[in-house]
FIVO-428019 format. One record per residue (C-alpha): residue in three letters; x, y, z. Coordinates in steps of 0.5 Angstrom, whole numbers, padded with zeros to 4 digits, always signed. Example, Ala and Ser with C-alpha at 12.3 -4.5 7.8 and 13.67 -1.06 7.14 Angstrom:
FIVO-428019
ALA+0025-0009+0016/SER+0027-0002+0014/
END
This chain:
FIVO-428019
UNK+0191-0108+0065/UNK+0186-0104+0063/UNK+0183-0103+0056/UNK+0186-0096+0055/UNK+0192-0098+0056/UNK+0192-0104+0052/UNK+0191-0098+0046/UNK+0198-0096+0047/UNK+0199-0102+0044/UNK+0195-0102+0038/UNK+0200-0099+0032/UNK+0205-0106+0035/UNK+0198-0111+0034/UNK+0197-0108+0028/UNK+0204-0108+0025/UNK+0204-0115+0028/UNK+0198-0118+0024/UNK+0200-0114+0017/UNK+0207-0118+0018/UNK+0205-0124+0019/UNK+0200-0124+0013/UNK+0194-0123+0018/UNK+0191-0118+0015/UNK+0192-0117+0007/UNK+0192-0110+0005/UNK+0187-0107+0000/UNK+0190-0104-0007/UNK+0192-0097-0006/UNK+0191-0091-0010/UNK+0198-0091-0013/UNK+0196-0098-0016/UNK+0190-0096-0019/UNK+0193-0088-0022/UNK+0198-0094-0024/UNK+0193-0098-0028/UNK+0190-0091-0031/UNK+0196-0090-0034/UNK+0198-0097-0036/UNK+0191-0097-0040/UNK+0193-0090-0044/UNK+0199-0093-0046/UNK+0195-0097-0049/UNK+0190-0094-0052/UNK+0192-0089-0054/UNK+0196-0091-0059/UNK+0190-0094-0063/UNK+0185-0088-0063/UNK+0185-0083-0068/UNK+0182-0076-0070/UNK+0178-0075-0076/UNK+0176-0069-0079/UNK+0171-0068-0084/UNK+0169-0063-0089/UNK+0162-0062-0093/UNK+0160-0057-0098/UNK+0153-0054-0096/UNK+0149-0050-0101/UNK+0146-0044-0100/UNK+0139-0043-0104/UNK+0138-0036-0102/UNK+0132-0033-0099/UNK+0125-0038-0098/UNK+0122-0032-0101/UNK+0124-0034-0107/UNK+0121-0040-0108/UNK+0113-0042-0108/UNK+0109-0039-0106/UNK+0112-0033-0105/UNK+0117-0034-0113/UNK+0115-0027-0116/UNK+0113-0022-0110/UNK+0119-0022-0107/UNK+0127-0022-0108/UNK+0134-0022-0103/UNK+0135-0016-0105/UNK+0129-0013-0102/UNK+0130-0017-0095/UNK+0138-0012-0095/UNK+0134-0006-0097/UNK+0128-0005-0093/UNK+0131-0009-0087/UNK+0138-0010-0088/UNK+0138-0018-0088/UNK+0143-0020-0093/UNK+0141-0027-0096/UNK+0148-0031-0097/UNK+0149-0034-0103/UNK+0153-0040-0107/UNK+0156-0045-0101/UNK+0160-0045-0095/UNK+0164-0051-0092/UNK+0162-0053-0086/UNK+0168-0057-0082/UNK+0167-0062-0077/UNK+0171-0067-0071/UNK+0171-0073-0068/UNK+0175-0079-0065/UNK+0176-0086-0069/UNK+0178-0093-0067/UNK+0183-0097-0072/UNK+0181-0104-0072/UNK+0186-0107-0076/UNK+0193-0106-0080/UNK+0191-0104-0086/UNK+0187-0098-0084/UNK+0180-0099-0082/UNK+0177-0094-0078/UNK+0170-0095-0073/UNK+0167-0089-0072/UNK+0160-0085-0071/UNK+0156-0085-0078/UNK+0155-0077-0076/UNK+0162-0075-0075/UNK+0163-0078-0083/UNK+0156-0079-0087/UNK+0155-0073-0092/UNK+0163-0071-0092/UNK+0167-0070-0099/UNK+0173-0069-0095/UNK+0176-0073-0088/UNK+0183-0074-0086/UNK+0185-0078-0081/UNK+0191-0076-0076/UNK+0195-0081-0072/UNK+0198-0081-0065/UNK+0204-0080-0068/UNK+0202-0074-0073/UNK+0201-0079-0079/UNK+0196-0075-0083/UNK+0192-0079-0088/UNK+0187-0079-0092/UNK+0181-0084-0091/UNK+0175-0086-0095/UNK+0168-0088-0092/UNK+0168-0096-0092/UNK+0160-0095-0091/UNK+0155-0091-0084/UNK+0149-0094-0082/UNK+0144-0089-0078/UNK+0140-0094-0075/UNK+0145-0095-0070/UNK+0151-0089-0071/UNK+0156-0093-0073/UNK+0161-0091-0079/UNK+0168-0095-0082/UNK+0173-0092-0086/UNK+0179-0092-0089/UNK+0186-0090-0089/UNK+0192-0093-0094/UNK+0197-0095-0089/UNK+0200-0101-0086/UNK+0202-0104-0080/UNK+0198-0100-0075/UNK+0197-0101-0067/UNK+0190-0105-0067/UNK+0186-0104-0061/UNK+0185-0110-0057/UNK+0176-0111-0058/UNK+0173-0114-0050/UNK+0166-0116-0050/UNK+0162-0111-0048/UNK+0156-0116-0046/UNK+0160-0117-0039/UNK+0161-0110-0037/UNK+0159-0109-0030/UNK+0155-0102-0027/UNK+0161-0099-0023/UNK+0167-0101-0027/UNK+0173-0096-0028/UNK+0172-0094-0035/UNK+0177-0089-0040/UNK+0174-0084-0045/UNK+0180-0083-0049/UNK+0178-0078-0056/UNK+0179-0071-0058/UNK+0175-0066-0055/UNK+0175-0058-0056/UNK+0181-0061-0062/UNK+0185-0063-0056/UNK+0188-0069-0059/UNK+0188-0076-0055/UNK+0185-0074-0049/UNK+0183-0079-0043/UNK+0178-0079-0038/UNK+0177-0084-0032/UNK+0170-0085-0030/UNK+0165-0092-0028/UNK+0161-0096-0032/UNK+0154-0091-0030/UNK+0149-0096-0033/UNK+0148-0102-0038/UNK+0143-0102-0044/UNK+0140-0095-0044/UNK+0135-0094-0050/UNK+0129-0089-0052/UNK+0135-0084-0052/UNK+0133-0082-0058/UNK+0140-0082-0062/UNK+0139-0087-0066/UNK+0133-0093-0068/UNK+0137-0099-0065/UNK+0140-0096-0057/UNK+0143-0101-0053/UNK+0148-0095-0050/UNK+0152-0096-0044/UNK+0152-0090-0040/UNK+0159-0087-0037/UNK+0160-0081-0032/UNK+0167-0081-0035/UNK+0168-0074-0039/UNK+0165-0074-0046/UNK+0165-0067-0050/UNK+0164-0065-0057/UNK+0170-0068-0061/UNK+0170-0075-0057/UNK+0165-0078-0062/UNK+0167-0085-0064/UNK+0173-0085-0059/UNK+0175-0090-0055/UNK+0172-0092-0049/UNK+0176-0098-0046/UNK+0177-0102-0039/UNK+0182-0103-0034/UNK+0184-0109-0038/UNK+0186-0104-0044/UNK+0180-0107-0048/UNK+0175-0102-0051/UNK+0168-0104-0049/UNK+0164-0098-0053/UNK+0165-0093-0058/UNK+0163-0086-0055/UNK+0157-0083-0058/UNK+0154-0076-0055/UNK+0152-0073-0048/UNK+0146-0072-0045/UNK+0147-0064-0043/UNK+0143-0058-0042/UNK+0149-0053-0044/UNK+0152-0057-0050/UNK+0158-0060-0046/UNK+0160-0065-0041/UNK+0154-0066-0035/UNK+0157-0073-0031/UNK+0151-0077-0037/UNK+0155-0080-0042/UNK+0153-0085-0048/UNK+0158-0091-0051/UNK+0156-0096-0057/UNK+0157-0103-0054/UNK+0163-0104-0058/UNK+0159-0111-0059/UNK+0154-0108-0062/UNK+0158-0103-0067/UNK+0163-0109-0068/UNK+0158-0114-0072/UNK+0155-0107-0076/UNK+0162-0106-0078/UNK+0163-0113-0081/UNK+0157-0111-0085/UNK+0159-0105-0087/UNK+0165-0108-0089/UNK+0164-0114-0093/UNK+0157-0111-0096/UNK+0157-0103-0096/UNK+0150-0105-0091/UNK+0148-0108-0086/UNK+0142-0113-0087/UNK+0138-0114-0082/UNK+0132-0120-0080/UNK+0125-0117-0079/UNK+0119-0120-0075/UNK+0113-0115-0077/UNK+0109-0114-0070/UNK+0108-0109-0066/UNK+0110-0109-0059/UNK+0110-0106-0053/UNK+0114-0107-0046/UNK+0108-0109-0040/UNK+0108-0105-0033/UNK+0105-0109-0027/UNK+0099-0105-0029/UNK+0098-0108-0036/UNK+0100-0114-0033/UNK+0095-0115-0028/UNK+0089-0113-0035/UNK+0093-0118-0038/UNK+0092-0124-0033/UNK+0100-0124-0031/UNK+0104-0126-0025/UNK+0109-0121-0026/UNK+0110-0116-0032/UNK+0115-0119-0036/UNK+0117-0120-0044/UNK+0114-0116-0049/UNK+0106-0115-0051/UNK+0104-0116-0058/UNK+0100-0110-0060/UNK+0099-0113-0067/UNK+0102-0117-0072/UNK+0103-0115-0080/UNK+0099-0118-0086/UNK+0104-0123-0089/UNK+0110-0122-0084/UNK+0114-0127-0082/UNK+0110-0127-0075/UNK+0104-0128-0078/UNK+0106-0134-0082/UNK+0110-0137-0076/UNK+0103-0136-0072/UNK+0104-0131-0068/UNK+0098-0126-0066/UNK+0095-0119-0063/UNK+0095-0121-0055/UNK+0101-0126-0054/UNK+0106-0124-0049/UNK+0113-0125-0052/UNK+0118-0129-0046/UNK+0123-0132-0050/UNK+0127-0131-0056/UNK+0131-0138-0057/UNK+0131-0139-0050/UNK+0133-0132-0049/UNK+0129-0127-0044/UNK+0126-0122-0048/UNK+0126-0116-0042/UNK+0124-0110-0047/UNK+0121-0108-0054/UNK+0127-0105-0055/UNK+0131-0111-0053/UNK+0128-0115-0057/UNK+0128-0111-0063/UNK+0135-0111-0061/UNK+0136-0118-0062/UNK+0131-0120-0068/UNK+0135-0115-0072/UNK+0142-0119-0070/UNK+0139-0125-0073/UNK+0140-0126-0081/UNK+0135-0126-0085/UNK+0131-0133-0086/UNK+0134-0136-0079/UNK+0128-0140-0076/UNK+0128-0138-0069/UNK+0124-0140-0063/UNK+0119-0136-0060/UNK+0116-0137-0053/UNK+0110-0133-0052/UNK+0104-0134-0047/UNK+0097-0134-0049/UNK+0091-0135-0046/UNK+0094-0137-0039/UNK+0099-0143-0043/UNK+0106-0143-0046/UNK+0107-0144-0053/UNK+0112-0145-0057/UNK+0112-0142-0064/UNK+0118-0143-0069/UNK+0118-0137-0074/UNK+0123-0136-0080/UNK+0124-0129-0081/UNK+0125-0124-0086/UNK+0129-0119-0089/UNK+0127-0111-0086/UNK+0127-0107-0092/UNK+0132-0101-0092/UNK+0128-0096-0089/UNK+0125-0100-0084/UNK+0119-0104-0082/UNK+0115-0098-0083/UNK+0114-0094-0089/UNK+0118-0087-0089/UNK+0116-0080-0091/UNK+0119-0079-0098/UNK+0125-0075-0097/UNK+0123-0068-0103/UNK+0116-0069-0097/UNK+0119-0068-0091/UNK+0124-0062-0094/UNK+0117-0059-0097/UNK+0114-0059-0089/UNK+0120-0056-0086/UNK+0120-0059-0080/UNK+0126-0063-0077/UNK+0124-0067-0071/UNK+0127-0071-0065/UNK+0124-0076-0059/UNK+0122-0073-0053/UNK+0126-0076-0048/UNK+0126-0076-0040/UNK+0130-0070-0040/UNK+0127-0067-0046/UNK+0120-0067-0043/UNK+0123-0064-0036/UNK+0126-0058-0040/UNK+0119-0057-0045/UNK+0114-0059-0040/UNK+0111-0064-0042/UNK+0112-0070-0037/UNK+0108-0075-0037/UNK+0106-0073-0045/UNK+0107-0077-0051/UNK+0109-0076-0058/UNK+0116-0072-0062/UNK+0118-0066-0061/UNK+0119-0061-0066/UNK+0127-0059-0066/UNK+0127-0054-0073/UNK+0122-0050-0077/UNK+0125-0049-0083/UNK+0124-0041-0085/UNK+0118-0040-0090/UNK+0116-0047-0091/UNK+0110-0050-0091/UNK+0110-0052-0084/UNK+0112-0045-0081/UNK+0107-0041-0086/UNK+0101-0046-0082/UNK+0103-0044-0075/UNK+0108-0051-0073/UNK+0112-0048-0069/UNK+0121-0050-0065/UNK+0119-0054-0059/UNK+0111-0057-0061/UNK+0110-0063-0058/UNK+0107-0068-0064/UNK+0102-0072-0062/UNK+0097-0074-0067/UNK+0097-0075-0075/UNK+0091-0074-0079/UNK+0088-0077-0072/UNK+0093-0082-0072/UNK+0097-0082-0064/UNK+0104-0080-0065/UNK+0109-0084-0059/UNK+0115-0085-0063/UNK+0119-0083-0069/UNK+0118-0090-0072/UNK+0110-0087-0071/UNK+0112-0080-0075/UNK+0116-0084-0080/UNK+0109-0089-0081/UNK+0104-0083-0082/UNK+0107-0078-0085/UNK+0109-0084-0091/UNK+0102-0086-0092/UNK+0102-0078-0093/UNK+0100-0076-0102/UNK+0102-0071-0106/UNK+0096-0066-0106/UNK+0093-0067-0099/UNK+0092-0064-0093/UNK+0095-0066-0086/UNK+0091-0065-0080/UNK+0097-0065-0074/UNK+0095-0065-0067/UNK+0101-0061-0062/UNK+0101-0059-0055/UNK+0105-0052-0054/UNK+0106-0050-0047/UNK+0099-0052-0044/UNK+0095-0052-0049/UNK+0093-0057-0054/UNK+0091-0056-0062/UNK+0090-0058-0068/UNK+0095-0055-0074/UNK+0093-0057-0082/UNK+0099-0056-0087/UNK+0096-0058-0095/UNK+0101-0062-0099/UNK+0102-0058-0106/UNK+0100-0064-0112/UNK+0108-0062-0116/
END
C-alpha cells in the first residue's frame, strides 16, 4: 500500500493513540480562560479603591515675592495680559488600588497614591465605603499602609515573588480611569528592573498586562490566586498603557509594611561605600576573569566598611555567600538587613579572595548621602527626575549622564538664572552629576549666601548656568 493511501487512515491512527493514552493532550485554551477566571474570583474580592483628597495652597503670583515684592502685584498680570493669579486653595483629588492584607483593616498600597492626603476613603468590592487613615508610607521604595475599622475582611493570599518566572501568566487587577476591579491578563515580561527611576530602592517586576492610572497598589497575582507584586507605574510616552509595566515584588513591599506597621518607619542597615557595577571593559582594567560583583569606588570615613576592612578597589562577589549581581542588588540586600547584623563579605583584592566580617550600621533617614534642605531645594525651583533609558531616547541624550530637569517653578531662582524643563544636569559646583543620589549629595553641601555653578546639556549644547543662593 502506498503512503498516500495510508493518509486516509491517519484521523483513525490519531484517534486510536489518544484512546489509548498514547498521546496526551496539552491544556486547552478553555482551561486556561477557566483559571483566569478562577483567579479573579479570587481576587478580587481582596482588592480595593482608594481615594484621596489634599488641600494645595495657592500663594498667588512669583511676582510678589523677592526679588520682584514691591514692583509688581496679580492685579497687574489680569490688567495688562489678562492673566488671572488664583488665590486661596484648591482640592486636588487622587485614585489608586489597594490590597487588604488582614481582617482587621490593613491596606498595602503605593506611598504616592496616599502620602500628603488629609482625606482617603477606601471602597470595597462589596460597596462598603470607609474611612481609612494612613498607618505609614515610605519613599524610598513607594510603599504605603492604611487603615480601615472593620472586621472579618477577605485577606489575599501573599506568594513568594522571589520565585516568579519571566513568562509566566500574570493578573493585574486595579481601578483604572475609575473603572472598579478591573483585570487584565499578561506575562511576567522581566524580573528585578531597576534605574527606572521611581523609586531609591527598585527591584520591579516588569508586566505587559495592562496597567493604567488608577491601578497603582493593585493586585498583581499568579495563576495560583497569590499576589506577587503591587502594581506601581508605566512606562509610557502618551500617559497610558504601552505593553511596559512596573510591579512592587510583594516580597519586598511586604517587609516594609511590617515596619511600617510596627514602627511608623523602616530602619534600614547601612554599609558607607560607594559602588559601582563592572562591564567586561572595567573587568578587564581591573584584572578580572569576567565581569561580576560590584566595584568599590570609595569607602565612608567611619562607616562600617571602613571598620570592618573593606577598601577603595575591592570587588564585592558575595554577601553571606549571596551573589551580588549589581550595585543596586546589592544596595538592595544591605538595606534588608538589620542594623548591627554582622555579615560576611567576599571580595577580591589583588587577585585574592578575602573574607572580610562587617557589623553594619544604621542609614539615616535621608539616606546615606546628605540631602538639600527642603526651604533650598523650594528657593531653586527645580524639581528633577532620573534620566532613563527611555527618557534619554525622547530628549536625545543617549549615551549621556546626569538628571533631568522635570519642572522649573515660574520666577524662581532657577528659571530667572536661564535653567530650563528638559536640561540635562550634569555637573555640580564641578562635581559630576550621574544619579539623583549625586544631586541629592551636591546640592546639600550647598550654604545659605552662595553661588552654584550647574553644568547642563540642552539639545546639542552644553553650558555652564550659575544660580546665587539668598543668605535669608
Amino acid at each position: 500500500m502506498r503512503l498516500h493511501s495510508l493518509a486516509r487512515f491517519a484521523p483513525f491512527f490519531l484517534f486510536l493513540l489518544l484512546w489509548t493514552g498514547g498521546i496526551q493532550a496539552s491544556p486547552s485554551l478553555g482551561s486556561l480562560s477557566q483559571d483566569f477566571s478562577s483567579v479573579a474570583e479570587e481576587v478580587n474580592p481582596v482588592v480595593v479603591s482608594i481615594s484621596s483628597e489634599k488641600v494645595i495652597k495657592l500663594k498667588g503670583s512669583p511676582f510678589s515675592r523677592e526679588p520682584f515684592k514691591g514692583f509688581f502685584d496679580d492685579d497687574f498680570f489680569d490688567r495688562f495680559f489678562r492673566i488671572p493669579i488664583p488665590q486661596g486653595e484648591i482640592r486636588k483629588r487622587g485614585l489608586g488600588s489597594g490590597v487588604i492584607v488582614s481582617q482587621d483593616g490593613y491596606i498595602l498600597t503605593n506611598s504616592h497614591v496616599v502620602s500628603g492626603a488629609e482625606k482617603i476613603w477606601v471602597t470595597l468590592s462589596d460597596k462598603r465605603k470607609f474611612k481609612a487613615k494612613i498607618v505609614g508610607t515610605d519613599a524610598k521604595t513607594d510603599v504605603g499602609v492604611i487603615k480601615i475599622d472593620a472586621h472579618d475582611l477577605p485577606v489575599a493570599k501573599l506568594g513568594d515573588s522571589d520565585k516568579v518566572k519571566i513568562g509566566e501568566w500574570v493578573l493585574a487587577i486595579g481601578n483604572p480611569f475609575r473603572l472598579t476591579h478591573t483585570v487584565t491578563a499578561g506575562i511576567i515580561s522581566a524580573k528585578g528592573r531597576s534605574n527606572v527611576g521611581l523609586a531609591e530602592y527598585e527591584d520591579f517586576i516588569q508586566t505587559d498586562a495592562a496597567i493604567n492610572p488608577g491601578n497603582s497598589g493593585g493586585a498583581l497575582a499568579n495563576l495560583e490566586g497569590e499576589v506577587i507584586g503591587i502594581n506601581t507605574a508605566i512606562a509610557t510616552r502618551s500617559g497610558s498603557y504601552q505593553g511596559i509595566g512596573f510591579a512592587i515584588p510583594v516580597n519586598m513591599a511586604k517587609e516594609v509594611m511590617d515596619q511600617l506597621i510596627s514602627q511608623g518607619k523602616v530602619i534600614r542597615g547601612w554599609l558607607g561605600v560607594i559602588i559601582q557595577d563592572i562591564d567586561p571593559d572595567m573587568a578587564e582594567a581591573l584584572g578580572l576573569k569576567k565581569a561580576e560583583g560590584v566595584v568599590v569606588g570609595d569607602v565612608k570615613k567611619d562607616s562600617p566598611a571602613q571598620r570592618g576592612g573593606v577598601k577603595r578597589g575591592d570587588v564585592i562577589l558575595r554577601l553571606d555567600n549571596r551573589k551580588v549581581e549589581n550595585a543596586v542588588g546589592l544596595k538592595n540586600m544591605v538595606a534588608r538587613y538589620k542594623p548591627g547584623t554582622k555579615v560576611k563579605i567576599e571580595v577580591l583584592r589583588e587577585g585574592r579572595k578575602r573574607d572580610l566580617s562587617v557589623k553594619l550600621g544604621e542609614m539615616s533617614s535621608s539616606g546615606s548621602s546628605p540631602v538639600a534642605a527642603p526651604e533650598l531645594a523650594e528657593e531653586l525651583g527645580i524639581e528633577v527626575e532620573g534620566l532613563t533609558g527611555d527618557l534619554a531616547r525622547r530628549l536625545g541624550y543617549r549615551g549621556e549622564k546626569g538628571v533631568v530637569v522635570s519642572d522649573v517653578k515660574f520666577g524662581s531662582l532657577a528659571q530667572l538664572a536661564g535653567i530650563k524643563r528638559g536640561d540635562l544636569i550634569q555637573e555640580i559646583d564641578r562635581e559630576k552629576i550621574e544619579s539623583l543620589d549625586d544631586y541629592r549629595r551636591a546640592l546639600g553641601k550647598i550654604k545659605k549666601g552662595e553661588s552654584i555653578l550647574f553644568l547642563v546639556r540642552r539639545g546639542e549644547d552644553t553650558l555652564f548656568v550659575a544660580v546665587k543662593v539668598p543668605r535669608k
